[in-house]
N, C-alpha and C positions, 0 to 999 in steps of 0.2 A: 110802516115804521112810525112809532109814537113821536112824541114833540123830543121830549127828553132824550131819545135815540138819535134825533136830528141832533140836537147842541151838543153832546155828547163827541157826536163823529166831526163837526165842527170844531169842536175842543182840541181834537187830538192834533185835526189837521191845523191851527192855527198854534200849537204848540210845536208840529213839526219844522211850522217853517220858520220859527221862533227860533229854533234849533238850526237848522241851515243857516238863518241870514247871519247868527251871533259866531258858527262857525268860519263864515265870509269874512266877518269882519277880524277874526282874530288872525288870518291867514293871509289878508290882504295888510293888516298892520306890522307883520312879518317884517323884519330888514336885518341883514346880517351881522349891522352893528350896533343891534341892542348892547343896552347893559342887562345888567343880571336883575335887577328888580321886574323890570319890562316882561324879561321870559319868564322871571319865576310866576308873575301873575298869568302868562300867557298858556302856562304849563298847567295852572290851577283850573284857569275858563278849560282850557280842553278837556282835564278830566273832568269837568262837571258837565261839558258838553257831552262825553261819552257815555257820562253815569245818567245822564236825562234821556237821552236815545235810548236806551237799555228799559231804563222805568217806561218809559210810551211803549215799547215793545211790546213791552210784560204786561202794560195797559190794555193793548190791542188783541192780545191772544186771552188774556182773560174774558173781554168783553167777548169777544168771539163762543169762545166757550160757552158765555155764561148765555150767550143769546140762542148758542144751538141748544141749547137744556131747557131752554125757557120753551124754545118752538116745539122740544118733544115733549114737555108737560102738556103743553096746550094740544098738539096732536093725540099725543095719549088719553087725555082726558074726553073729548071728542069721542074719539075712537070710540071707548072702554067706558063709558057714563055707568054701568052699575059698577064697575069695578072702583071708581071713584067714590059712588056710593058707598062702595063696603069698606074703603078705607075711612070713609070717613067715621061712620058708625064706628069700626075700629077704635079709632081715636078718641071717639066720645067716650066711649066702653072704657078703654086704658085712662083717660080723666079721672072717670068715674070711681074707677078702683083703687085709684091714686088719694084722689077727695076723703074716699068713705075711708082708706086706711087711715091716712091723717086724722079721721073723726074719732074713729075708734081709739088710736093712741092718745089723744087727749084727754077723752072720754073715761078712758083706765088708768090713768096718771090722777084724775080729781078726786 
């Protein structure tokens, strides 16, 4: 696991409980005889608590994601090393075709 993989999953867990403790606090300042400013703000912190839980969710499943496609790049490539080779050539070849068409349209426009 890289450094930035380390802060990262630090990130999320010190955003989670970021999210807990603000939840605590809005639940423990609870009392039955608020007034209506008290709840209305108390209603807004929840949905933002709810809407920030959802976004780390969406955080954590994307990272996840994004980390198993990284591990089969990197397994694939290993694996399949001409195969990698030939995409790259590939690649170069698709530039290249790209490049010299641009040249050519220039070239017949002056």
């Amino acid at each position: 696991m890289s450094r930035a993989d380390v802060v990262r999953e630090r990130l999320i867990v010190d955003i989670d409980r970021l999210v807990e403790d603000i939840e605590e606090l809005v639940n423990a300042t609870a009392e039955p005889s608020d007034d209506g400013a008290i709840a209305s703000v108390r209603r807004r912190i929840s949905q933002t608590i709810a809407s920030a839980k959802n976004s780390v969710a969406q955080a954590k499943k994307i990272i996840a994601a994004s980390r198993q496609g990284a591990e089969a790049v990197v397994w694939y490539t290993r694996e399949h090393c001409w195969a990698r080779g030939a995409m790259q050539v590939g690649a170069v070849m698709a530039l290249a075709c790209v490049v010299r068409s641009r040249w050519r349209r220039s070239h017949q426009q002056s």
